[in-house]
N, C-alpha and C positions, 0 to 999 in steps of 0.2 A: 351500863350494867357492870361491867367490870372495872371501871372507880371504884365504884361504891356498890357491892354486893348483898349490902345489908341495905339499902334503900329500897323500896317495895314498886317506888313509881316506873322508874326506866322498863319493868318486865310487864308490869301493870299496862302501860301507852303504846308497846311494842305489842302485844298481845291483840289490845284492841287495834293495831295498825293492820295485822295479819285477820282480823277478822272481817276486815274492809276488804282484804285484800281476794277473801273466799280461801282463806288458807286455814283450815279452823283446826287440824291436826298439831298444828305451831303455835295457835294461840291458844289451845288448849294443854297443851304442855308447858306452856308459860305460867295458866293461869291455876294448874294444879302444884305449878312449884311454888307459887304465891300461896296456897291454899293451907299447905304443910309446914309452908317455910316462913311464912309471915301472916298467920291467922287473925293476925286484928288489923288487919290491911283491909277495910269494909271494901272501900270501892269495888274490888275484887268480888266480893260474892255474888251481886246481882248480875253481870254477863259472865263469870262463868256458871252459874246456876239456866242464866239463858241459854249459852249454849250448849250446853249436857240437854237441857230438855230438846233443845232442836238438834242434836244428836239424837236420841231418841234412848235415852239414857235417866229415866225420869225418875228411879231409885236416888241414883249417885245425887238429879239437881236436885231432889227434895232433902236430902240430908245438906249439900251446902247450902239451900235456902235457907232453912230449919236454923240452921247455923247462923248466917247471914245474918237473920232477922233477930236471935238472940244478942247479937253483937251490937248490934244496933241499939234492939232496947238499952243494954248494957251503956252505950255511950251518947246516948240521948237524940238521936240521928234519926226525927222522923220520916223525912223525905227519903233518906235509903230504907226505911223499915216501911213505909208505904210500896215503895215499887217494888222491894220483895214478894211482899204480901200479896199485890197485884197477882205478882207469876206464880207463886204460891196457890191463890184464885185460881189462876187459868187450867191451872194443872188439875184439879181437884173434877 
């Protein structure tokens, strides 16, 4: 990450590493500096949209799903716009 700060993936992989880890305060810090700082970074919306809902935070993940799924449309990415929509579903 500190190479290349403008790369989205190294904060993206480390995120998901920390959520393996049960460290979700880290990976959610991660995943909301993704969010801000590199908003067309898809992969990014569907586990941090997971984990805000399993925070119990269901506001914040429906506005990054919301997003999410936008983005997707936008860049023709069914298979992320599908698994959005799923949690998007679950939520509802």
């Amino acid at each position: 990450m500190e190479e290349d700060p403008r790369d989205p993936f190294p904060p993206y992989a480390l995120a998901l590493e920390y959520m393996k880890l049960m460290q979700m305060q880290r990976a959610k810090e991660l995943f909301e500096k993704l969010y801000y700082h590199h908003p067309e970074y898809l992969p990014a919306y569907y586990h941090y949209g997971k984990l805000l809902i399993d925070s119990s935070d269901p506001a914040l993940a429906s506005e990054v799903l919301e997003k999410g799924a936008t983005l997707a449309v936008k860049t023709h990415d069914t298979h992320t716009l599908n698994e959005i929509r799923s949690l998007l579903d679950e939520m509802a």
